[in-house]
C-alpha positions, 0 to 999 in steps of 0.5 A: 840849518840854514839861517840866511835870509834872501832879498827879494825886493829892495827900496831906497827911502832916503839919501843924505851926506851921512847915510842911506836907509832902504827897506829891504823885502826878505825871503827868510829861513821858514819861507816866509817874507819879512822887512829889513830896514837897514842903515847904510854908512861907508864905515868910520874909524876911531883912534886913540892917539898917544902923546909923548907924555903918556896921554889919551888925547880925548876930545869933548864935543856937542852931540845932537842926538844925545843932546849933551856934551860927549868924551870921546876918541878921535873919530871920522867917517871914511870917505869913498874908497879911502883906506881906513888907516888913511882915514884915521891919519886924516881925522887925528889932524882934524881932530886933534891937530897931529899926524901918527907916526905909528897906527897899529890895528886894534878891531874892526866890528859893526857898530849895529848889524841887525839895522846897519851895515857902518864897520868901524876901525879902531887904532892905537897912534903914537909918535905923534907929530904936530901937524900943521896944516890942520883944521877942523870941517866947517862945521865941527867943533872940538875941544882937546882933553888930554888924559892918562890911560887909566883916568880915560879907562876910570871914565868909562866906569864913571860915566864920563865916556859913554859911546861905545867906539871910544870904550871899544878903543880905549879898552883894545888899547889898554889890551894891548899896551899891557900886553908889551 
């Protein structure tokens, strides 16, 4: 059976520093037509970095849409044409102040396909080293939280961390570090 839908028409509604939305005019499967409004986004990556001691280093930050305070792994937009790896060895010394002396891969998935078209990468960095030309974007701001792996992992069962690429994170890394 063939499910793929062809787009016939596509129309640009908004373009702003973050993402784009057009509306998509489909020809689908049945024949019939349809609309697809669809989100563009370059991409993120999400991290959780590792210290000497054995701790997450988390960070708590002011989210709008959510209108609260957030627990979450150290995360960033990709730039134009930038690896993700680049990426995330460039938000871990935004964020947190320390550059990764090893990143290894942990997922790559969509964070909302049927509307958006963001891929997010997740890595486990550790042999962490201060990094000291760091600085946070103008208009961030973050507070560190260092935590054990299992006290991150009991806050996602608690509430305490809600978003999905941080409990993607975490959990990828527990996966992987039981598995050594």
């Amino acid at each position: 059976m063939n499910l793929t839908e062809t787009v016939t028409a596509s129309e640009r509604k908004y373009e702003g520093r973050v993402v784009r939305l057009r509306v998509d005019t489909v020809t689908l499967p049945n024949g019939k037509s349809g609309k697809r409004e669809i989100v563009e986004h370059s991409g993120a990556i999400a991290v959780v970095p590792l210290d000497a001691n054995g701790n997450v280093l988390l960070v708590r930050q002011f989210r709008l849409p959510t209108n609260g305070l957030l627990l979450e792994v150290p995360a960033g937009g990709i730039e134009d044409d930038e690896d993700p790896a680049v990426a995330a060895a460039r938000e871990l010394g935004e964020e947190i102040g320390f550059t990764p002396g090893t990143l290894i891969p942990l997922y790559e998935a969509y964070v909302a396909p049927g509307y958006c078209t963001e891929k997010i990468w997740g890595y486990l960095a550790e042999d962490l080293t201060p990094c000291p030309d760091a600085h946070t974007d103008h208009d961030e701001f973050v507070e560190t939280v260092p935590l054990s792996l299992d006290d991150a992992l009991a806050a996602i069962g608690d509430g305490r961390i809600q978003d999905m690429k941080s409990i993607a994170c975490l959990t990828m890394a527990q996966r992987l570090l039981a598995s050594r």
